[in-house]
C-alpha positions as CSV (number, residue, x, y, z in Angstrom):
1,X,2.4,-6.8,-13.3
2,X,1.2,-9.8,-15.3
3,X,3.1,-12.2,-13.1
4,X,2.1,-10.7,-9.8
5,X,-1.6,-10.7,-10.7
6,X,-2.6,-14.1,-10.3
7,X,-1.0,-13.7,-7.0
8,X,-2.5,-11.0,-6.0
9,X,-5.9,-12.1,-7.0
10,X,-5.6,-15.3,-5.1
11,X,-4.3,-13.5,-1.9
12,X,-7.1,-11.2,-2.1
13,X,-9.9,-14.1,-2.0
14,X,-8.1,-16.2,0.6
15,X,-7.0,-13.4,2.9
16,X,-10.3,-11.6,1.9
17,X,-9.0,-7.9,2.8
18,X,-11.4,-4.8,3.8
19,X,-9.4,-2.5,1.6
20,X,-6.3,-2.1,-1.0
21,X,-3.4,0.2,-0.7
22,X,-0.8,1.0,-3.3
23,X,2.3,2.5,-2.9
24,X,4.1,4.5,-5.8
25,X,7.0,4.4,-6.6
26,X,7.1,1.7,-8.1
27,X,4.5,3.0,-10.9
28,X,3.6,-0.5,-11.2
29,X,1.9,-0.7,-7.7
30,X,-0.6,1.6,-8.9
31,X,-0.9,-0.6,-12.0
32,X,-1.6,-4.1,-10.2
33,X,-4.1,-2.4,-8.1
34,X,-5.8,-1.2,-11.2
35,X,-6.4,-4.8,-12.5
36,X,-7.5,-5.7,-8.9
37,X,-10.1,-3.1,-8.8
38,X,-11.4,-4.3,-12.1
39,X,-11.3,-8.2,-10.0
40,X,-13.0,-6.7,-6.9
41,X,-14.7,-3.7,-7.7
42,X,-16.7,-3.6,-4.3
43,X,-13.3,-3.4,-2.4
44,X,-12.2,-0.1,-1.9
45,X,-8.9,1.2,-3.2
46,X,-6.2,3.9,-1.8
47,X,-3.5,4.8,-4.5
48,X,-1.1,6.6,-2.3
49,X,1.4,9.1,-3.7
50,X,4.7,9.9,-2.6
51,X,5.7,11.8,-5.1
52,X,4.1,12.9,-8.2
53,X,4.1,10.5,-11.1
54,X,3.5,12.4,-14.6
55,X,4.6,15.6,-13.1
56,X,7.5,14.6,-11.1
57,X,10.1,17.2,-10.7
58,X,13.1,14.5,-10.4
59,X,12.0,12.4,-13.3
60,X,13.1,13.3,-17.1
61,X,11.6,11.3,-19.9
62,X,14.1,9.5,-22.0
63,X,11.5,10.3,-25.3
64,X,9.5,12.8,-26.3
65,X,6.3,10.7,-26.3
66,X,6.9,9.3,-22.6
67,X,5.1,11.9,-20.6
68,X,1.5,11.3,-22.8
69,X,2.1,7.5,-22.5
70,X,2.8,7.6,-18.7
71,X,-0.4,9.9,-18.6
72,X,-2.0,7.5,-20.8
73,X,-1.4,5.0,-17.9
74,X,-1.8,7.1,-15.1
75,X,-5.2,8.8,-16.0
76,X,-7.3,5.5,-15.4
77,X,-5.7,4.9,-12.2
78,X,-6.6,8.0,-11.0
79,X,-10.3,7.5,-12.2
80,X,-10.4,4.6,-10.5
81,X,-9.3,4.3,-7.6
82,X,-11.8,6.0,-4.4
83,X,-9.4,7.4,-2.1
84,X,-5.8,9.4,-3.5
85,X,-3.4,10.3,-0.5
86,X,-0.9,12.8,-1.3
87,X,2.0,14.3,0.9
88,X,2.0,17.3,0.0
89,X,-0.2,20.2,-1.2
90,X,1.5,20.9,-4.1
91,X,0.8,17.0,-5.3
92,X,-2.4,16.7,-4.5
93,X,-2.7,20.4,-6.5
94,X,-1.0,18.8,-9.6
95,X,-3.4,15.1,-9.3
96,X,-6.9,17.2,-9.5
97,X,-5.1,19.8,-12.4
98,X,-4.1,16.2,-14.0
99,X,-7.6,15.1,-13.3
100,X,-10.6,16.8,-12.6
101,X,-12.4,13.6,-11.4
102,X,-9.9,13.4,-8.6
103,X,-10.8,16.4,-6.4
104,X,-12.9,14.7,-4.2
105,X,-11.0,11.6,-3.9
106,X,-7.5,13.6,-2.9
107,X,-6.3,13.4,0.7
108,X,-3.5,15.2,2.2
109,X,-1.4,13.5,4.7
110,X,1.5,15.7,5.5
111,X,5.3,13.9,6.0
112,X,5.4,13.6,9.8
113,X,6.5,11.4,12.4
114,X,5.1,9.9,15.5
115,X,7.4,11.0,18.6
116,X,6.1,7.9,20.2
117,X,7.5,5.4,17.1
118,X,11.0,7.8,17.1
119,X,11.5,7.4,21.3
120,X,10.8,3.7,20.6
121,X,13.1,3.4,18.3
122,X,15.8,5.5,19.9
123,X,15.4,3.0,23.1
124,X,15.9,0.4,20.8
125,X,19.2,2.0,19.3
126,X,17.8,1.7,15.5
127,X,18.3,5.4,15.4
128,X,21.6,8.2,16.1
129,X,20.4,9.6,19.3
130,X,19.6,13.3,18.5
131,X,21.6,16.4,16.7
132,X,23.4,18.3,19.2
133,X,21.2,21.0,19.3
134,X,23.8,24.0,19.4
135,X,24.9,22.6,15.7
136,X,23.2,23.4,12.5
137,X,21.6,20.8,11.5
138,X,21.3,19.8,7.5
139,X,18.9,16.6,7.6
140,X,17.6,14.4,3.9
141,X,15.1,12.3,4.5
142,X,14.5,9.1,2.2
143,X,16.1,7.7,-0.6
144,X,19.1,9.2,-2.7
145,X,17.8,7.4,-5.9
146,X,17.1,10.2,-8.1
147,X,17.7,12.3,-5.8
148,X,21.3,12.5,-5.6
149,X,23.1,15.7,-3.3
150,X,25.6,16.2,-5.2
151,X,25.7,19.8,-5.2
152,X,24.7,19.7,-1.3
153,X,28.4,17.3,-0.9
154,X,30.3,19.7,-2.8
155,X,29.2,22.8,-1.1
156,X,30.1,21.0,2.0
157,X,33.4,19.2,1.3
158,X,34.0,23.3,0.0
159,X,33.1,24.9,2.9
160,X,35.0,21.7,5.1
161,X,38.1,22.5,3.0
162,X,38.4,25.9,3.9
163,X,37.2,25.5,7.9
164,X,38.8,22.1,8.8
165,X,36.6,22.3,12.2
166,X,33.4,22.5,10.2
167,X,32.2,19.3,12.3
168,X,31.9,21.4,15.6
169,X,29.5,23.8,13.9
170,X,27.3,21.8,11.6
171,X,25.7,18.3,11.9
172,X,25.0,16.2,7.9
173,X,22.6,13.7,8.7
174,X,20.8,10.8,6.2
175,X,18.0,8.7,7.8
176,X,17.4,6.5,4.7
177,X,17.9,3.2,3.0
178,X,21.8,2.6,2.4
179,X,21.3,-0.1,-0.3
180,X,22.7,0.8,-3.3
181,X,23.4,3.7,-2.5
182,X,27.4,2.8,-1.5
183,X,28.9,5.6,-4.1
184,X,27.2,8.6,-2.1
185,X,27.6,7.3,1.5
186,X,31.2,6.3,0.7
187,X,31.1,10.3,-0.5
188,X,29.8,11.3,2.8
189,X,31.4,9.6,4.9
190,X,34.8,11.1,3.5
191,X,33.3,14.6,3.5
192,X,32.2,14.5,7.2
193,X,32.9,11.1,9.3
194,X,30.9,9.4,11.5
């Protein structure tokens, strides 16, 4: 954060934007947003939310004192900021139990897709054309940091074992970043090719 600052502070009075957005995860997003809002107070600030930050599921603390500091951190973030986009009920739930301040700041934009951006991009061949619709269809969305299927990839590779034909019936599919990610779709790739 303190070497992107001075960046970010320059771009902001050059490129003299009507708004900032942050994106977390990374935490530190939120973070360099914070100090701009301190720079520009009169510019209004959207700390998005993909997934919860102190009370995320997927995320254990390597210490026992790591929770209150990342609250510590997070708590003024969430004070200051004037807009907080969440995904999901349930996050937006845990950001106003986190902070009461926050209820009227939290907005809930669902995951969801635009049909015209997904035809687009299936014209342009960026995309597997669609599941064979008489197959079930097991679909993960996003990134496998942190997220790892492990158990979904051994149930599978179990239930593949013992049915050999298991392609014809069911459909695996990963629309996601495959950076550094080369140990799972390696994995996947062996359980069900192609």
């Amino acid at each position: 954060v303190k070497n992107a600052l001075p960046l970010a502070r320059r771009i902001v009075k050059e490129e003299k934007p009507q708004w900032i957005m942050s994106f977390a995860h990374p935490i530190e997003a939120h973070i360099l947003a914070l100090h701009l809002k301190k720079t520009f107070p009169a510019l209004p600030w959207i700390a998005h939310y993909s997934d919860p930050w102190s009370e995320n599921p997927f995320y254990r603390f390597s210490w026992p004192g790591a929770e209150c500091v990342r609250r510590l951190i997070e708590k003024p973030i969430l004070k200051q900021c004037d807009f907080i986009s969440v995904n999901t009920d349930q996050a937006g739930d845990s950001v106003i139990r986190y902070c009461h301040e926050a209820a009227k700041k939290v907005i809930r934009i669902p995951n969801c897709f635009s049909k015209r951006l997904v035809e687009h991009a299936l014209n342009e061949r960026t995309l597997s054309p669609r599941p064979d619709p008489s197959k079930l269809v097991v679909s993960h969305f996003g990134s496998l940091i942190r997220r790892a299927p492990k158990l979904l990839l051994n149930a599978v590779e179990m239930i593949s074992n013992r049915m050999p034909n298991l392609n014809q019936f069911m459909e695996l599919c990963f629309y996601g970043p495959e950076e550094g990610h080369d140990e799972w779709v390696d994995r996947i790739n062996q359980i069900v090719p192609g």
